[in-house]
C-alpha positions in Angstrom: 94.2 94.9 95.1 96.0 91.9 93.7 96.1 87.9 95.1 99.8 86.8 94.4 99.0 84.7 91.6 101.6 85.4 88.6 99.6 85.8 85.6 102.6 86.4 83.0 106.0 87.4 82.3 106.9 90.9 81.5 110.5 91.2 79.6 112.0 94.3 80.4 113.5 96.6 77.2 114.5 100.0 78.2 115.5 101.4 81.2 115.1 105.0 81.3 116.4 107.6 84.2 114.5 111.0 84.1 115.3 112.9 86.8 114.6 111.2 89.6 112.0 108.7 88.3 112.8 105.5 86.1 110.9 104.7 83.5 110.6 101.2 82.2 109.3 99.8 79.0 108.5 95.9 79.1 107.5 93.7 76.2 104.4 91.4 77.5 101.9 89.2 75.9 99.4 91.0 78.0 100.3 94.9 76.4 97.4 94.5 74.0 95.0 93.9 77.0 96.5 96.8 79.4 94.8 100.3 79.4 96.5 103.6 80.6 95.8 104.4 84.0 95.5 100.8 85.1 97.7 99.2 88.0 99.8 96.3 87.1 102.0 94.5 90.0 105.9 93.6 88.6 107.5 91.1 90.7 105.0 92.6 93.6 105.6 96.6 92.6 102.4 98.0 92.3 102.8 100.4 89.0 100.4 102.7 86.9 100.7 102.0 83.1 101.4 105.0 80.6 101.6 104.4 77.7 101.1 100.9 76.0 101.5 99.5 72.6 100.6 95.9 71.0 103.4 94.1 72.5 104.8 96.5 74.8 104.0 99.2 77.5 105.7 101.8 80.2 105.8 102.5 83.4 107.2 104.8 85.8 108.9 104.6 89.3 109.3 107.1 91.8 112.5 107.4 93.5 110.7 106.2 96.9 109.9 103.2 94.9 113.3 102.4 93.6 114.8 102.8 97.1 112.5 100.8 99.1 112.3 97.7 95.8 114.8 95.6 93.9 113.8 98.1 90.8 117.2 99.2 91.1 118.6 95.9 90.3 116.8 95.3 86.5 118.7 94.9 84.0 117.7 94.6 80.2 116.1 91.5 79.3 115.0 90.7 83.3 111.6 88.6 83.4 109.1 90.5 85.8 106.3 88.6 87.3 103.3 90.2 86.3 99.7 90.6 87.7 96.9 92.4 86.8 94.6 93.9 89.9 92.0 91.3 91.1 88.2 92.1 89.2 85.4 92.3 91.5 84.2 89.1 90.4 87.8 87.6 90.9 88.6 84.7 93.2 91.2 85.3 95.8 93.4 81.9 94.8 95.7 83.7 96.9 96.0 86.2 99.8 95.0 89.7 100.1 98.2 91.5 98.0 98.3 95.2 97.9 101.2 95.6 95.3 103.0 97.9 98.6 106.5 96.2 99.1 107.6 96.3 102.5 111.3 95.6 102.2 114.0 93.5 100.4 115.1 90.5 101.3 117.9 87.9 99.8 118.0 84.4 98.7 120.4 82.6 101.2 119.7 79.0 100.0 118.2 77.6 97.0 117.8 73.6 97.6 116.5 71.1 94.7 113.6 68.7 96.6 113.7 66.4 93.0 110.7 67.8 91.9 110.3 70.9 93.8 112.9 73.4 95.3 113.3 75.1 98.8 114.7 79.3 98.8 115.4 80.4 101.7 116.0 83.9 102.3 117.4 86.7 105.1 115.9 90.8 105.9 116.5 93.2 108.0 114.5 92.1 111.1 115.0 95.8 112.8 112.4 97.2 110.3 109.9 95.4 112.7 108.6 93.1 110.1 107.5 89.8 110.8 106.6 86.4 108.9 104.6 83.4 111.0 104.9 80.0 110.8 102.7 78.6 107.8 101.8 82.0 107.1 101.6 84.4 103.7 104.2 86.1 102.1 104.9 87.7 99.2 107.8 87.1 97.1 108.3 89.2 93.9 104.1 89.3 93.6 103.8 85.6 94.4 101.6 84.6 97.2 103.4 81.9 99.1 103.4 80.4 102.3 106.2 80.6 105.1 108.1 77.8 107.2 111.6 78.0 109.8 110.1 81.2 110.2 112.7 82.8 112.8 113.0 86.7 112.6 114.6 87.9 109.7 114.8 85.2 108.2 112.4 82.3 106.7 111.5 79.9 103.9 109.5 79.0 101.2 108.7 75.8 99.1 108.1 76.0 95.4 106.6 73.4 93.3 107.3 72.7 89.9 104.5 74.8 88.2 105.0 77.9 90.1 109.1 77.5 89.2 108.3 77.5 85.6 105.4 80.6 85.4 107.7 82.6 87.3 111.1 84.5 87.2 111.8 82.1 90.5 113.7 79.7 88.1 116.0 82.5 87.1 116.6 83.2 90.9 120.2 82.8 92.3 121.9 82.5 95.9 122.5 86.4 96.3 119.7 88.1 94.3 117.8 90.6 95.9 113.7 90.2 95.7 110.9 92.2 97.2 108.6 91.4 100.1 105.1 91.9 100.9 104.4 90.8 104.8 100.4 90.0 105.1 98.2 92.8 105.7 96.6 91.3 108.9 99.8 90.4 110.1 100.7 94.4 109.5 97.7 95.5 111.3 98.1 93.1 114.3 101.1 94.3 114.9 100.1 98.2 114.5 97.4 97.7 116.9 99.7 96.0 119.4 102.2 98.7 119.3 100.5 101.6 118.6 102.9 104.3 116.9 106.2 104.8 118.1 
């Protein structure tokens, strides 16, 4: 379980097809504190580590996962938000994250507030998936919270911190990122309209 709160950057370094999985290695300053076996979100992708070094680490992505993500997308040398699952302990700074994108989504708009920046962004409303007005939503891992929701279709604000400690400032009109809707929102829904 993860809370949307962007820890660190990964860099990615190798991209690696086998078969029909992807492996990628990405340099981070966190590799020295990651253990095999552990679950690590990237830009909101929960994946299991295998193998790590000092500085670097791997992980590998199932062809379901490169289908329903922007995995397909990286490129060498792409930061990747990062996040370590929550501890026990932990303090949910932001919402209830499974690491389970829904669907991808791109940015439409990207406005500069002078001092903080609106991205607005467009997805494909017939998958049933829905954001609500001041409501959570994750972007690329990062909890946020949603206005002009409409369906398929909403925004986000972004202040000045969250712009630098994540890959949003390397975000452009066009680029494709992945969204988590909130898991009560999900469940609402499920219970509403049963199974079709």
């Amino acid at each position: 379980m993860f809370t949307g709160i962007i820890e660190s950057y990964g860099l990615v370094k190798e991209i690696r097809q086998d078969g029909s999985n992807v492996h990628f290695i990405l340099e981070s300053p966190l590799a020295s504190e990651l253990k095999i076996d552990q679950s690590l979100a990237h830009d909101g992708v929960c994946l299991t580590v295998v193998e790590t070094s000092s500085d670097s680490y791997q992980v590998t992505a199932v062809q379901e996962t490169i289908q329903k993500t922007n995995l397909s997308s990286w490129k060498l040398g792409k930061k990747v938000n990062l996040e370590r699952c929550m501890p026990a302990n932990g303090r949910f700074d932001g919402h209830i994250v499974q690491g389970h994108v829904d669907q991808v989504a791109t940015i439409t708009g990207i406005s500069d507030q002078d001092g903080s920046w609106i991205f607005d962004f467009e997805f494909d409303a017939s998958t049933g998936n829905v954001t609500v007005e001041k409501g959570s939503i994750t972007v690329n891992g990062t909890s946020l919270t949603c206005f002009n929701s409409k369906p398929g279709s909403f925004s986000v604000a972004i202040i000045p911190y969250t712009y630098a400690h994540t890959n949003f400032h390397q975000l452009q009109i066009g680029d494709r990122v992945n969204l988590e809707f909130d898991i009560i929102g999900k469940y609402i829904k499920r219970i509403l309209k049963g199974y079709e």
